[in-house]
N, C-alpha and C positions, 0 to 999 in steps of 0.2 A: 814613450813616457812611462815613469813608476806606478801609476796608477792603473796601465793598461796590462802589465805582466801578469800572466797566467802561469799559475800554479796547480800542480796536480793535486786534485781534492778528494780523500775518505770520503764517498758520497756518504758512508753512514755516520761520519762523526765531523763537524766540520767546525775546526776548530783553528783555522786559519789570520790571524790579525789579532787573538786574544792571545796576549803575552807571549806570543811566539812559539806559542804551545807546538811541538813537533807532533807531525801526525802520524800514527801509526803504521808500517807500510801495509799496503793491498793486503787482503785475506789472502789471494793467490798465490802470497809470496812468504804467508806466513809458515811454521813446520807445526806441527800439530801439540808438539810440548808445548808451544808458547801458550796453548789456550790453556793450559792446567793452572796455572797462577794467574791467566790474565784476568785482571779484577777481581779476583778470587782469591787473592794472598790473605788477608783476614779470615776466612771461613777455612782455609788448607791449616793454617797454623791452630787454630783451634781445634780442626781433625785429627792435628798430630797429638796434643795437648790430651783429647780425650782417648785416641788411640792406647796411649803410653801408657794412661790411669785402667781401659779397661786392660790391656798385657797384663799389669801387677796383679790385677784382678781374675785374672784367670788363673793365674801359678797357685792361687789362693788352693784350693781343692784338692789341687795335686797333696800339696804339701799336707794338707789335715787328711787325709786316704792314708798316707804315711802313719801320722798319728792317729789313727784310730786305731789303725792295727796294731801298733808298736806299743801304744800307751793306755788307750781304755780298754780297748780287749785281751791287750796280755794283763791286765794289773786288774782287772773288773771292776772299772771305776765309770758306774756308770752316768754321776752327775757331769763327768768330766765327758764320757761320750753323748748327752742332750746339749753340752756347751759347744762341741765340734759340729755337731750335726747343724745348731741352730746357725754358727759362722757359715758353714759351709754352704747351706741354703739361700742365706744372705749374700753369700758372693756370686751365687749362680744367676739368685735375681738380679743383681745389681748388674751382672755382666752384661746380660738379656738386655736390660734396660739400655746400660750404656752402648750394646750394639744397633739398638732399634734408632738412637739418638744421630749415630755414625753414618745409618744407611738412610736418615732422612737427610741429612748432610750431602752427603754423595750424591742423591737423587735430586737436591735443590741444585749445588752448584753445576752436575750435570746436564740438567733441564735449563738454565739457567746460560750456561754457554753452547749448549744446541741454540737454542732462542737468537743470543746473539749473533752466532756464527750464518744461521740461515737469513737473519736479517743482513749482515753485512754480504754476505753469496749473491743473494736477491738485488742487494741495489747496487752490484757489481755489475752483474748479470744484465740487467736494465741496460746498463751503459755502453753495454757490449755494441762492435759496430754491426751495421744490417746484414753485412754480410757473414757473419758468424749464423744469424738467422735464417738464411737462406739456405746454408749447409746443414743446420743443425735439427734436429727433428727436435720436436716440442718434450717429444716422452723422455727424451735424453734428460731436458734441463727438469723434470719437473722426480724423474726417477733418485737424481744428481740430489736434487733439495731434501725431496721426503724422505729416501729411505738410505741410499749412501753415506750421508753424509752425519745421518743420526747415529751410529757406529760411533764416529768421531766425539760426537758429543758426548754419549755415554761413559769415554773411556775418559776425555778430563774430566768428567766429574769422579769414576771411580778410581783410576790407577794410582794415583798420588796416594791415596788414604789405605786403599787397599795392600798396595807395596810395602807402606812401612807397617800396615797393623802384618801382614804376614811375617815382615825382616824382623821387626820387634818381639812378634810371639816366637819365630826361631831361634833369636837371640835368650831371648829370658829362658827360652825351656832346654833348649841346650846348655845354658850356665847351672841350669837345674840339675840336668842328666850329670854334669860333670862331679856336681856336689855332693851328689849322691854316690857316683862311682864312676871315676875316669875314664878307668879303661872300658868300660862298657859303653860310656857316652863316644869314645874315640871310634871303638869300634862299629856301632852303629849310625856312624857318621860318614863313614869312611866310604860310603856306597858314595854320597851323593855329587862327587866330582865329577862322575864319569858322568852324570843326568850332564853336567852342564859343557859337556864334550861333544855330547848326541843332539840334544834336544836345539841348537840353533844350527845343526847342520838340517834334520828335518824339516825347522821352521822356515829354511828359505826354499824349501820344494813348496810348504804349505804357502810361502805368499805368492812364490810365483802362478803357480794353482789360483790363488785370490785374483789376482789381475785377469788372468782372461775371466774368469767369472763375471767379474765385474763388467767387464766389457761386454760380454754374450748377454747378461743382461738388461743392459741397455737397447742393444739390438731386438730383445724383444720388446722393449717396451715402445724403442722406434716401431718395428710392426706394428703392433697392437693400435698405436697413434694412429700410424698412417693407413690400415684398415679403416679403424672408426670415422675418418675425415674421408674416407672415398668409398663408403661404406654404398653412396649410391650408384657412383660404376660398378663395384661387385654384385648388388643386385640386380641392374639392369643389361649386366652382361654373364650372369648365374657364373660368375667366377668364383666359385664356392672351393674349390676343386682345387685350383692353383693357389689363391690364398693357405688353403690346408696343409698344399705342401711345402709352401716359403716358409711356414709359423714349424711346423712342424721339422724341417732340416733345422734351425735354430734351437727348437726345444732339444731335441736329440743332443744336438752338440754342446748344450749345456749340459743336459745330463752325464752328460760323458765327462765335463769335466767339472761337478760337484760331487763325481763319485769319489775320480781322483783326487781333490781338494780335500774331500772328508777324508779319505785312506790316508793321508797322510797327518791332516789331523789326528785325528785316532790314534795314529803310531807313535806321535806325542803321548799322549795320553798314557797307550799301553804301559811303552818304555816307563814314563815314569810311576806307575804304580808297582811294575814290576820289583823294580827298585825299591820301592817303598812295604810291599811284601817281603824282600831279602831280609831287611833290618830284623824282626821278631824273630826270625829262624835261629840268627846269629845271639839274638838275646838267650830266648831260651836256649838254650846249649851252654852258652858262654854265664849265663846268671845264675840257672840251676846248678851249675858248677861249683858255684861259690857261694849258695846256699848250702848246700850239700855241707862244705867244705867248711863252714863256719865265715867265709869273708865277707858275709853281706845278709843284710837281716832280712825276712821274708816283706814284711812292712815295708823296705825301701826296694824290695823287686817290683811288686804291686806297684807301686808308685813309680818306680823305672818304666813301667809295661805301658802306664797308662799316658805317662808325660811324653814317650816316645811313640806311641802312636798319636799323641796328639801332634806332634813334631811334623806326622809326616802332613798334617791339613794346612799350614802354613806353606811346606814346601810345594803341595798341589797348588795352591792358590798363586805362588810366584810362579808358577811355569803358566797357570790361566793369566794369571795377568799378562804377562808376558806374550801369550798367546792373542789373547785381547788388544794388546796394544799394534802391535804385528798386526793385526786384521784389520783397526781401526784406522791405522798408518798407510795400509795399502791403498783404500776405498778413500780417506782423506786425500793422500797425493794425487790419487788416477781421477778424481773431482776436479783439485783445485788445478791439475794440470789440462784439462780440458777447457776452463774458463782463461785461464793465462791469458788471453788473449790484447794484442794493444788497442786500445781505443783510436779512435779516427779522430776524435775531437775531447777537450776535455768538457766533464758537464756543467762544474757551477767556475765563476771568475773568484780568484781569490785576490783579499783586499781591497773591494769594488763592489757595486751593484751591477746588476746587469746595462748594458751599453743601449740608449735609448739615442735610434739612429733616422737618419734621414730615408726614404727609400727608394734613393738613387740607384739603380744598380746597371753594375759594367761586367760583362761577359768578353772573355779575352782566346782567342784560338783556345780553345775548351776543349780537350779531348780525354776520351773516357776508355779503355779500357779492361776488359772482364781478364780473372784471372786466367782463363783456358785461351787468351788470346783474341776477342773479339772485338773488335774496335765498336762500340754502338755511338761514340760522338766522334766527329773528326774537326778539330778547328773550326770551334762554332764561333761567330762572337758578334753582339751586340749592344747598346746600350739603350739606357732607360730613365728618362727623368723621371721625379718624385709626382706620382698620379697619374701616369701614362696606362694603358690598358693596350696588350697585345694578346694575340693568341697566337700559339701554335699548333699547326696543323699538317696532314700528312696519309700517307698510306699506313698501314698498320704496319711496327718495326719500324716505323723511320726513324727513333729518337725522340718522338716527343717526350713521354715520360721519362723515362733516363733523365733529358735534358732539365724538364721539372725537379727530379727529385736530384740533380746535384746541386742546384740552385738552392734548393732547400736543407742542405747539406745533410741529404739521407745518404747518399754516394759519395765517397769520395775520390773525388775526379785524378785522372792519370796526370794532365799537363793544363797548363794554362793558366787561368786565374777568373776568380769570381768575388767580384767585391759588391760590399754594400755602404754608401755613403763612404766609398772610399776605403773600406777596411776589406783584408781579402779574407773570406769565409771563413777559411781552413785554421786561421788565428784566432775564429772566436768562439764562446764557448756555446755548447749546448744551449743554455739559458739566454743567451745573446740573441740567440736566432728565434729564441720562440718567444723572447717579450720585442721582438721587429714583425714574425713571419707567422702566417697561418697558410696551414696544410690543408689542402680535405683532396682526400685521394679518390677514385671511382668507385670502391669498396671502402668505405669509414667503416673502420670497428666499433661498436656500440659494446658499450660494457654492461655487466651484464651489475643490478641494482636501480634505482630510482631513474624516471626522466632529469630531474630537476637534479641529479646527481651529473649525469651526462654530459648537460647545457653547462653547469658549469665547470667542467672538468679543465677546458683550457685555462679558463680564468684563475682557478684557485693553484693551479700549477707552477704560471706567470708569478699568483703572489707569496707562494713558497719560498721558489726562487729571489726574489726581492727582500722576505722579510729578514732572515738572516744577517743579511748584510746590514739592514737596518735596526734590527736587534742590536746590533755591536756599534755602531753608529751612536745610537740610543744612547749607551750604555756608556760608552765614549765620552759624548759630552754632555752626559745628565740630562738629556731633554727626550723627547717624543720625536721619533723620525716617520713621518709618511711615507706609506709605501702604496704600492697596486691594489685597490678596492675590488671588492667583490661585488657587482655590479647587481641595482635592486632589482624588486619587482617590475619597476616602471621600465627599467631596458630591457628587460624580459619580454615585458608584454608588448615590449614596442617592437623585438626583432622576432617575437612570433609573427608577431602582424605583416611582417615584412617577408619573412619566408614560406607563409602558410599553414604554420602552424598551431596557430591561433585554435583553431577549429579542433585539429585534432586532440591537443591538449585540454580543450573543454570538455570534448569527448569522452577522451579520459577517465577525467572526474563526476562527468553525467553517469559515468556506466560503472561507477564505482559503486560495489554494495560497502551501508557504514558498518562501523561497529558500533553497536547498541549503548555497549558500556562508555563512550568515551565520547559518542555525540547526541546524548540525550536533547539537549537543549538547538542541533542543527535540526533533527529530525522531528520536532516539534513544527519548527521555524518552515519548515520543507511541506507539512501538511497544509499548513496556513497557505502554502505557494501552489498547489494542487487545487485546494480550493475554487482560489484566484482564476487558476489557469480554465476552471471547468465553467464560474461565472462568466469570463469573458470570452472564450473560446467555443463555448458547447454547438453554438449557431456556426460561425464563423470557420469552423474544422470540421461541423459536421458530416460534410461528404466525404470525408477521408477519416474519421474517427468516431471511433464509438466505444464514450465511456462507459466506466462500470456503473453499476446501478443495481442495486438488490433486489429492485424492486421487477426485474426488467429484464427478461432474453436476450443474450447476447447472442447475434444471427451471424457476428463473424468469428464465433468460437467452438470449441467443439461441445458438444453435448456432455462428454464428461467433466469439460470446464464447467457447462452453466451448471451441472449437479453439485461439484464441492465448494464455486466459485469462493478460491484460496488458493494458497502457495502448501501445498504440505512441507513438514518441517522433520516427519519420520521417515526412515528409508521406506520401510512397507508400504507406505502411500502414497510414493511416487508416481505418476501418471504411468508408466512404463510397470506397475508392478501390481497394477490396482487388478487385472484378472487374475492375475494368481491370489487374489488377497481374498477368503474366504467371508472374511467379515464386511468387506465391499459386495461381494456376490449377495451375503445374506442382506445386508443392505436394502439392494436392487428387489428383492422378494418382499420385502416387509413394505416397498413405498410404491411397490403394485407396477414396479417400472421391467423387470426384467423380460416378463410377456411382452410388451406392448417394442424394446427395445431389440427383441430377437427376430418378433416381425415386420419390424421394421429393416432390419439384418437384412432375414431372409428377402423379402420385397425389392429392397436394392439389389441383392445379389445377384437375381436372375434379369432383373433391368440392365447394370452392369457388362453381367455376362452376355445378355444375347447384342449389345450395343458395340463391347470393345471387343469380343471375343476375335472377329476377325480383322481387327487391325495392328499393324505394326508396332511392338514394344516400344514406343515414344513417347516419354515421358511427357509431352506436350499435354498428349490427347486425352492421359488420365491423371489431367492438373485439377481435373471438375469432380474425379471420382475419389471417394475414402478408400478404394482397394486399390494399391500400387500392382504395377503390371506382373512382376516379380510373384505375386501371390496368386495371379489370376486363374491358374491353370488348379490351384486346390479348391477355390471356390466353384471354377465348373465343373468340377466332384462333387464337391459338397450341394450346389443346385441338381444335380442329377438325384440326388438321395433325395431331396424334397419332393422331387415326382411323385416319390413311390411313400416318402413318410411324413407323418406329423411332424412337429419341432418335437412335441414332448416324445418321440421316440428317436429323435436322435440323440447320441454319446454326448458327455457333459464336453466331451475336449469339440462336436461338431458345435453345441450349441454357444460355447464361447467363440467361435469362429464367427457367428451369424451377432454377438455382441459389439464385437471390435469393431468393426465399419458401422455398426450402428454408434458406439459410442464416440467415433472420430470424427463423427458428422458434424459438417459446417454448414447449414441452411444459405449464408451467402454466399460461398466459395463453391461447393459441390452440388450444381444443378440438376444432375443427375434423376433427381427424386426429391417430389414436394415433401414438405413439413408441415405434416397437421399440427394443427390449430391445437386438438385438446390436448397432441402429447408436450406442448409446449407449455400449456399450463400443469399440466401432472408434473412436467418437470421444477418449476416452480416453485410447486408443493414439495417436491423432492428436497430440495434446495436446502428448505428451510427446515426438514424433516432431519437432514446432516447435519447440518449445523450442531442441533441442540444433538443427536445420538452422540456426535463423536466429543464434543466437547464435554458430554456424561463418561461417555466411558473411555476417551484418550486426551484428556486436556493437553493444549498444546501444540496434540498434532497437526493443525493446521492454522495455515494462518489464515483467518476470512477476510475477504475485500470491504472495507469498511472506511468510508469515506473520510472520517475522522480518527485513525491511526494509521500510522507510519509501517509498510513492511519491512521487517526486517532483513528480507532474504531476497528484499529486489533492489533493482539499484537507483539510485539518485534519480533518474531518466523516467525509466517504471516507476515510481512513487511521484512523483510531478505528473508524470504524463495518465497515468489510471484508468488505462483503456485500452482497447485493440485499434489496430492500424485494419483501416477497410483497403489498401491497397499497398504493393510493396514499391510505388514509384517510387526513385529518387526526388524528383520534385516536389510529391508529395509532405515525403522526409523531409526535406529542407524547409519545407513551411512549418510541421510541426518545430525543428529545432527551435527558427528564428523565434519562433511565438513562444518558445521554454526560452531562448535567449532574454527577450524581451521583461519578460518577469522577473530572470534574476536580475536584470538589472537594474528594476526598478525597486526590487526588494533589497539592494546591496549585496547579494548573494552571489556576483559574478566572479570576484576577487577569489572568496571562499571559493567556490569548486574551480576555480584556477589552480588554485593551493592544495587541493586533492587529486587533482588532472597531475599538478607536480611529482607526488610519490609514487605514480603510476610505473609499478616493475617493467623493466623492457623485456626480462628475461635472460638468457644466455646469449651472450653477441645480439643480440635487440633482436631474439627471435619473436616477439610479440610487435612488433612493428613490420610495416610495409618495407619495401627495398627504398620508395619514393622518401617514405615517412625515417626513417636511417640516411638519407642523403641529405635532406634537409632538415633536419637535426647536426649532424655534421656540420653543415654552413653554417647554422647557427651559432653553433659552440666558436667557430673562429672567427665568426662576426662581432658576439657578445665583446672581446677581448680587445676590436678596434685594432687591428696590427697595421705595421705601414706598410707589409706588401703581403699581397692574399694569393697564395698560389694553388690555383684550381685544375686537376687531373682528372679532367672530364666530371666533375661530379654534379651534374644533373644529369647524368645520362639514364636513370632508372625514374625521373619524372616524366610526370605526362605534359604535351605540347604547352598547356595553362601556366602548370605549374615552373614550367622549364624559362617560359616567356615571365613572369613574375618576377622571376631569380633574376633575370637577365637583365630589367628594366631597374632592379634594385642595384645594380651591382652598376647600369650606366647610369643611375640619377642619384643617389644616395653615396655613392662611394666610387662615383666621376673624380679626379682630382685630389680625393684624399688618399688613398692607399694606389699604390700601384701594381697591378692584377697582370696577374701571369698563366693563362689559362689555355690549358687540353683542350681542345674540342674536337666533335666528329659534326657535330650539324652544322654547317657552315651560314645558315641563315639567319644563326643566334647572334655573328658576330660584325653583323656590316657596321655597329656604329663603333670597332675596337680603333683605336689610335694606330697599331701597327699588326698586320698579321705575319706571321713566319713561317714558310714553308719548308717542312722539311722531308728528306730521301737519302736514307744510308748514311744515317747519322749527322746531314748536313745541313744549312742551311740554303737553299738553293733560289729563297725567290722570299723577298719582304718587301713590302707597304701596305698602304690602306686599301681597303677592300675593293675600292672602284679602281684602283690603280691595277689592282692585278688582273680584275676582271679585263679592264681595257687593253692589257698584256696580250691575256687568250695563251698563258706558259701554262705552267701544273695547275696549280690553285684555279683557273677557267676550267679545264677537264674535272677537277675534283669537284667541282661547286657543281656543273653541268653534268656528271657522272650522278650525281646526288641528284638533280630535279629530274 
């Protein structure tokens, strides 16, 4: 049918069904002049407009250097030489001016179709098929973008403007030279034929020179990638050594031929200056002559001297341009022929919205293919009605994936046929298959920005693709056309809940510190909810929590805790820097604590030592003690020195030694050694003694724990929760959550730090996420979108049994009969309620039905299942 024809689409301009607009061909296909005028024709034409005015503009000076000499100072008239001087100033500014105007020109429309050009490269690029991918190293396409291909850009914006202001200024100043004296102009002219004899036979050593250039360094930039991405095999096999010498045969062999590329450069260069040196030799000789002689007045030598050496800046500037474009032209072609590549499929339908299909699907003798000859499918074929649920299954290399991913028309397959609702794949477009089909592969890429950017990544892509077409629709027949919504809150929260995520995204937002400036009025609201939590919790948590309280030892913290009890907010007061901090030390002296804290040091130290000394480095055994094991052997130094000395005669570096385990002291954690009574009140005293010192002489610097204001530097979690944990159980944990759960919900507050858990960064490829928590994220994103068929490539495989059996039960009771699920699997016990299972062995299909049927077989799928239990 007309409506079903596909049209190849400018993914960057799509401009198909509005008045027949022809679309531009591929960037790949384009030559590099076409980008100097492309959309740029108004701003060129004015380039030339202002070019022409400043040329007139420069003759100006030659010509009054003339008359100065000729007229105010042969005649001594000197009102008439302030008149020339004042013009001649005036044209010099004016030129300035109108160059500075030129070369913002140049540098707009330049920058201007870089922009362009890497936009349309990019969404070429995209649509490249997987297999381009698979050969292609990343450093290539990303070297290709950033720096190859900016050359190109630079030279349409300058070569147009700069070619005629150089043709223009040799024209007017050579009409100059001739006006003044022909035959000198002839003469000093007369070199420059032979430049253009030499200089393009050089120029093509120089590009060919550019080409491998260009190529070697890519291959570096491929190294350099493919180090950084295996950077953990080289460490864990000190392949330091071999890496040095792959990177380094490359580097060499580039040098070798940058030297070359520049040697010939240069010899450009040379040549034409040389040339441009000959001209004045020939002048003086041939003009002093005819000074001498009376044929030429000294005033138009002057003037000949200076308008012909300006001559020769114009003629350099065409051989750089020239040169410039030549370089620009090589790195542009050896790009755009790299990406040439044909597409497998096209990406958007033109004339059409995307095809909203049934998810029927027929698998026909399927065979696949590799290009080195590898058959990985051989004559697979089955079918599937709309909600059917199958897995396939297998030894490792049988086909499954392959099979999955030409299904999904990431491969495209050698023979046979793969239809959906009757339509066969390979006829439809990119956008076809993803407003039908959702992907989630064993490894989902997480991109690197927001959660809530993530989850809807497939949805907002679906309605991309859709609006376009409805745009024009629209616009067609004057009305509003609906297109794919971007799915609210409420499906959000509904397929967190369903794949687990729920929690983690709370999370999120619990452990988010705010910004002060921008949620004054949440963090109000959040004290009120601390409050709350400590009236009706304080009883009820108490064996596992113990809040702050000013008034009150905290026995599950460390003793330098209960002395500042706060968040410092300076780097110098950081817990980790507080012994090096002098004005902490004096501190400890003025509040009668540093005595009392060294012998306390010292007393642990030789309990410590004579306890763990002879037991095994096991972190276990010194869970109870403030000296990690790692230390242990300077402290029985340092207790050895106590035999024989007082504390006040040991070193300030021994006596901070006998500090530290005093001050890391946990009374409920480190049994080790009792905690009197008085130093817990002297501490107390301390407490309150800090307070008021530092907020005297460092306002600021700390934040104190005060029941009634918001910290700024803790997170959502800490500011509700305003305590220590007396145990690190998980079960524990989960009581505290539910009981913060329960509060926000009753305060309204659940939505909100939903909504904050949302902008929660993943990081680079969702390096701030678990592998579990990236899997199901994935399922999400192609859940959220509601596709009629879900094809699964193992991807619960990095969950745990829980979370794995969730997914599973969601995908047999939730989306039983709506979508029809095509799914990898390795655990065989996930799938006994599938509709159909597929075995497959060297690319085939060798044994299909339901679970009990193969079992009662006792063929592969019995040995697999029974190999696994």
């Amino acid at each position: 049918m007309k409506e079903d024809k596909l049209i190849e689409v400018d993914s960057s301009k799509i401009t198909n069904g509005r008045g027949g607009k022809k679309n531009p061909p591929p960037i790949v296909k384009r030559r590099l002049f076409s980008w100097i005028f492309a959309e740029n024709l108004k701003f060129q034409i004015l380039l030339a407009v202002i070019v022409l005015i400043m040329v007139v503009v420069n003759v100006i000076p030659l010509e009054l250097q003339k008359r100065i000499i000729n007229e105010t100072i042969r005649l001594q008239k000197f009102d008439l030489l302030v008149r020339y001087c004042i013009i001649y100033l005036v044209a010099i500014l004016g030129a300035s001016a109108i160059k500075f105007l030129v070369n913002f020109l140049q540098a707009y429309i330049g920058q201007k179709t870089l922009s362009r050009m890497r936009r349309e490269l990019y969404s070429h690029i995209l649509t490249l098929p997987m297999g381009f991918f698979r050969k292609t190293q990343p450093g290539t396409v990303i070297s290709s973008l950033v720096t190859e291909i900016a050359a190109a850009g630079d030279a349409a914006g300058t070569i147009f403007a700069e070619t005629i202001t150089s043709f223009l200024t040799l024209i007017a100043f050579s009409a100059y030279l001739i006006s003044l004296n022909p035959i000198l102009a002839l003469v000093s002219m007369a070199i420059y034929p032979f430049v253009l004899l030499v200089v393009p036979q050089l120029q093509k050593r120089v590009n060919t020179a550019n080409k491998m250039r260009v190529d070697t360094t890519r291959l570096i930039s491929n190294r350099i990638n493919e180090s950084i991405n295996g950077i953990h095999e080289i460490h864990s096999n000190s392949a330091f050594g071999i890496e040095n010498e792959r990177f380094g045969v490359i580097v060499d062999n580039l040098m070798k031929i940058r030297i070359r590329w520049n040697l010939f450069k240069y010899s450009v260069k040379v040549t034409n200056n040389l040339i441009n040196k000959l001209s004045p030799f020939l002048i003086f000789l041939l003009g002093g002559y005819f000074v001498m002689n009376g044929k030429l007045e000294l005033g138009s030598l002057v003037a000949f001297l200076s308008a012909q050496e300006k001559i020769s800046d114009p003629w350099k500037e065409l051989i750089a341009n020239y040169q410039l474009y030549q370089d620009a032209s090589v790195r542009y072609e050896r790009t755009m022929r790299l990406f040439d590549i044909k597409k497998d499929h096209i990406s958007i339908p033109a004339g059409r919205s995307p095809l909203s299909l049934t998810s029927a699907v027929t698998v026909n003798n399927l065979t696949y293919v590799t290009e080195d000859g590898i058959r990985l499918l051989n004559d697979v074929s089955f079918s599937l009605h709309p909600g059917e649920q199958m897995a396939l299954v297998g030894f490792s290399g049988s086909g499954k994936s392959t099979l999955a991913q030409c299904i999904g028309q990431l491969y495209p397959y050698t023979s046979g046929e793969v239809k959906i609702d009757g339509r066969e794949i390979s006829e439809l477009t990119k956008a076809d298959m993803a407003a039908n089909i959702g992907f989630v592969s064993q490894d989902p890429f997480i991109f690197s920005g927001s959660f809530e950017e993530n989850i809807l990544y497939a949805c907002e892509a679906m309605v991309a693709n859709a609006k376009e077409r409805a745009d024009f629709e629209a616009e067609k027949k004057g009305d509003e056309k609906e297109v794919a919504r971007i799915p609210d809150r409420e499906d959000i929260i509904a397929i967190l809940h369903q794949t687990g995520l729920f929690v983690d995204v709370l999370r999120f937002g619990l452990n988010t510190v705010l910004d002060p400036l921008t949620n004054e009025d949440l963090m109000g609201h959040l004290v009120s909810v601390r409050k709350k939590f400590h009236n009706e919790f304080s009883d009820a948590l108490g064996d596992i929590v113990e809040f702050f309280d000013e008034r009150r030892y905290l026995i599950h913290s460390t003793i330098l805790s209960n002395i500042t009890f706060g968040t410092p907010e300076m780097d110098r007061f950081k817990n980790d820097r507080l012994l090096d901090n002098d004005y902490f030390l004096n501190f400890l002296d003025e509040a009668d604590l540093a005595r009392p804290l060294m012998t306390m040091g010292a007393d642990m130290s030789r309990q410590i030592v004579d306890i763990l000394s002879m037991m095994p480095p096991d972190e276990i055994l010194f869970e109870e003690s403030p000296i990690p094991h790692n230390r242990l052997d300077d402290y029985q130094q340092l207790v050895e020195q106590l035999k024989t000395k007082k504390i006040h005669d040991l070193s300030s570096k021994e006596r901070l030694m006998l500090l530290d385990p005093a001050l890391g002291f946990i009374p409920g954690k480190h049994k080790v050694i009792g905690f009197p009574k008085i130093l817990e009140d002297l501490i107390l005293e301390g407490r309150a003694l800090f307070k008021k010192k530092i907020q005297e002489d460092y306002p600021g610097a700390f934040h104190f724990y005060d029941l009634e204001r918001y910290i700024d530097s803790q997170s959502i979690l800490n500011n509700i929760f305003f305590g220590r944990s007396k145990t690190h159980l998980p079960k524990d944990a989960e009581r505290i959550h539910k009981s913060v759960v329960r509060l926000l919900v009753e305060e309204e507050l659940l939505e909100t730090i939903l909504e904050i858990g949302y902008q929660f960064q993943v990081g680079d490829k969702g390096d701030n996420l678990s592998g579990g928590q990236k899997q199901k994220l994935a399922i999400a994103r192609v859940l959220l979108k509601e596709p009629a068929i879900l094809i699964l490539d193992e991807a619960t495989s990095a969950l745990d049994n829980t979370s794995q059996a969730k997914i599973q039960q969601l995908l047999e009771n939730s989306w039983k009969g709506k979508s029809t699920i095509i799914s990898v699997v390795h655990r065989l016990d996930t799938i006994k309620n599938y509709d159909r299972i597929a075995v497959l062995k060297s690319g085939e299909i060798i044994e299909m039905g339901t679970y009990d049927d193969l079992i009662r077989n006792k063929g592969v799928f019995y040995e697999l299942a029974f190999g696994q239990s």
